[in-house]
N, C-alpha and C positions, 0 to 999 in steps of 0.2 A: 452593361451595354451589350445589344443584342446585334448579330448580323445579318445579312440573308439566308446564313448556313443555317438559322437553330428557327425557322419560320413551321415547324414540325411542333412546335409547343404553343405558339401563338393560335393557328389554327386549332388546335386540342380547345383552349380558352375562350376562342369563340363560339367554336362547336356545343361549347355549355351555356353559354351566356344565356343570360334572361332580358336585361337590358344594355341595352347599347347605344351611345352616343359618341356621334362620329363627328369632328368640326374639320372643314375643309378650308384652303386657301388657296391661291394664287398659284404655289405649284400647280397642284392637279389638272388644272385650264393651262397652264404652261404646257405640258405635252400635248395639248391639242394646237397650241399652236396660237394662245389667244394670247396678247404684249398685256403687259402688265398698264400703260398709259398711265406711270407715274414713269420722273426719273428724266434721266437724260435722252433714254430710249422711248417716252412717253411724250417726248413734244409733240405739237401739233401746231404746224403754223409758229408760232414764238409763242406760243403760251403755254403754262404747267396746267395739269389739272385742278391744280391748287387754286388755277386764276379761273377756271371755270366753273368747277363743277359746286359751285357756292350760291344761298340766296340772291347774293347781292349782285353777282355775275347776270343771273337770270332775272334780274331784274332790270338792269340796264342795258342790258342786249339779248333779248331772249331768242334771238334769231341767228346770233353767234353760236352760244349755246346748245342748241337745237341743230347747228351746221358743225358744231363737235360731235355731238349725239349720231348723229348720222350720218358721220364717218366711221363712229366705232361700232355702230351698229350694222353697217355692211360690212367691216370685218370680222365680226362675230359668225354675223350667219352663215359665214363660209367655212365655220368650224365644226367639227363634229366629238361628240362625246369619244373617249379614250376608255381601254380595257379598264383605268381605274374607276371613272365614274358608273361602268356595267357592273362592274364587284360589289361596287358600293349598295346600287338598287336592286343584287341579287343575296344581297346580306338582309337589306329590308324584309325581303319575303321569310326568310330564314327566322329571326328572332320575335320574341315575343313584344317586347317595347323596345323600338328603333327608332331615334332622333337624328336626325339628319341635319345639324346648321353649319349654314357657309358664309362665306363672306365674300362668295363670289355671286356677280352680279349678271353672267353671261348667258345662265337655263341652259346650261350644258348638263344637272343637273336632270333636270326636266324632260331633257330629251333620253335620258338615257332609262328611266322608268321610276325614277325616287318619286315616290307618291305626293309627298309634301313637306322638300324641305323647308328649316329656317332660313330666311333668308336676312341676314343681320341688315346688309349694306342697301335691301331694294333690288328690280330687276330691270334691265336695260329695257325689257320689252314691255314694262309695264308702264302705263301714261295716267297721270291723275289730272281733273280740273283744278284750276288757280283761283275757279270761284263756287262750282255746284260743286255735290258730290260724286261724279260723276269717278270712276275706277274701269280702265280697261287694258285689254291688248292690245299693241299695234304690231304685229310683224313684219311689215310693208318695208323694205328695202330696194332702192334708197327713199325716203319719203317724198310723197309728190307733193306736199306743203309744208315749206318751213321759215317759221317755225309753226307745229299744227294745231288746230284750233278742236273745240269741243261744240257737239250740236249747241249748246247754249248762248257760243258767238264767245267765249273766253277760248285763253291760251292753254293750251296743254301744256305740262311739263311730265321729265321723268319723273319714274315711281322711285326713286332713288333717292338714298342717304348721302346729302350733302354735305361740306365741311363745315360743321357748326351747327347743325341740326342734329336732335335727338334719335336714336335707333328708336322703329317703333315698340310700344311697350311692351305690346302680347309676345312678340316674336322674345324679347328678351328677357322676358318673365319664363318663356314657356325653355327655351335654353338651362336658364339657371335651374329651372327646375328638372330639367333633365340631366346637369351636370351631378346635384345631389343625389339622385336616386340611382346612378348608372351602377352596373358591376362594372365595365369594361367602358372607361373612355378614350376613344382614339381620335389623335390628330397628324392629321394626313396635306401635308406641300401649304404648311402657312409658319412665317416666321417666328411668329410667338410672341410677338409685339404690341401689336396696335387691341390695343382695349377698348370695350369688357371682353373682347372675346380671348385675349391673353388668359383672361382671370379662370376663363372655365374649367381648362383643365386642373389648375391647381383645389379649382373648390371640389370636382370629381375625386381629385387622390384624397384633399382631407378627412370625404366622406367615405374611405373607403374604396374609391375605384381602382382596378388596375388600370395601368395611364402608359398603351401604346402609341408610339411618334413613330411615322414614315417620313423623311425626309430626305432632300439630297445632301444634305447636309446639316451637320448641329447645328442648335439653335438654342436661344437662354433656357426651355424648355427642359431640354437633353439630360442634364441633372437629376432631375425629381422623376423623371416618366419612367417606369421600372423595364419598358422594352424599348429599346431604337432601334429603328431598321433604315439602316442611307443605303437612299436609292430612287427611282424613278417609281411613283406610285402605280405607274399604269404598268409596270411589272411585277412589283412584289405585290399589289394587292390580292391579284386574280393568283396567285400561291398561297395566300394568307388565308382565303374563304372560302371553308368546305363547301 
């Protein structure tokens, strides 16, 4: 178990690395200030996200849905990347093969210069057709039509992983395969729970990775990962990367 005191050896480890993959969660947007919209602190109106953010939700109310959507997407936009997520996108330029997947869905990423993370869950700001194939951005907050429609006269929905939909395949083909080949896998403010992305780290240490955790606290993780560092990511990162 490692603390803030001994971050003089982690940085050494990275400073050598070849490859690196980094899985992010819910912490690291928590210091910027983004809710988490599960939970009891995640209502909206009297509904879980559980009862929205589903096929079947957008199917019978896609105008509900879409007036969830953007209410979380006005509060996103008022956020802004954290010292952790710049470390992160100044680690990218640094090594030689650097994977980036999250499982966050807010491009707080994105905004901070990570070239091209994975994005496991989908992106709040990304809209796909319900009928063509149509793929794009909308960053327009609040939206002037909802729910919003596609030149084709179909419904937009989000580019999001819903509850009971598949993660897309590439994004989680190209993960695993970055967890097998890593030296150094670290996982920075996610519980260590919700699967596959639980699984990554464990497949990085079998194949040999060193398996660093930032977190505010342990998690089922903490065990197996050979460094822990509790704490707030948007402080120990920017110490952590030469």
């Amino acid at each position: 178990m490692m603390t803030a005191d001994n971050i003089a050896g982690i940085r050494e480890l990275l400073a050598a690395a070849k490859r690196l993959a980094v899985l992010t969660g819910a912490g690291i947007s928590a210091e910027s200030g983004v809710p988490t919209f599960r939970g009891v602190d995640g209502l909206w109106r009297k509904f879980r996200a559980e009862d929205l953010a589903t096929p079947g939700a957008f199917r019978e109310n896609p105008t509900l849905v879409w007036e969830w959507y953007d209410w979380r997407r006005t509060l996103v936009a008022q956020k802004k990347p954290n010292p952790g997520h710049f470390s992160l996108a100044r680690l990218e330029r640094q090594i030689p093969e650097f994977t980036l997947i999250t499982q966050n869905v807010d491009g707080l990423h994105d905004l901070a210069g990570s070239r091209r993370p994975l994005k496991l869950h989908g992106d709040i700001w990304s809209v796909r057709c319900t009928r063509c194939d149509y793929r794009g951005t909308m960053r327009q907050t609040p939206l002037a039509e909802i729910p919003p429609h596609c030149s084709c006269g179909s419904l937009l929905r989000p580019d999001i992983v819903w509850f009971g939909e598949m993660l897309p395949e590439r994004i989680i083909e190209e993960a695993w395969q970055a967890a097998q080949t890593a030296d150094i896998f670290m996982v920075v403010g996610t519980s260590a729970l919700v699967q596959p992305a639980a699984s990554l780290p464990m497949q990085a240490k079998q194949n040999g990775a060193v398996v660093i955790e930032v977190n505010l606290e342990e998690t089922p993780l903490s065990p197996y990962a050979d460094h822990v560092l509790l704490g707030p990511s948007g402080t120990l990162l920017p110490q952590m990367i030469p």
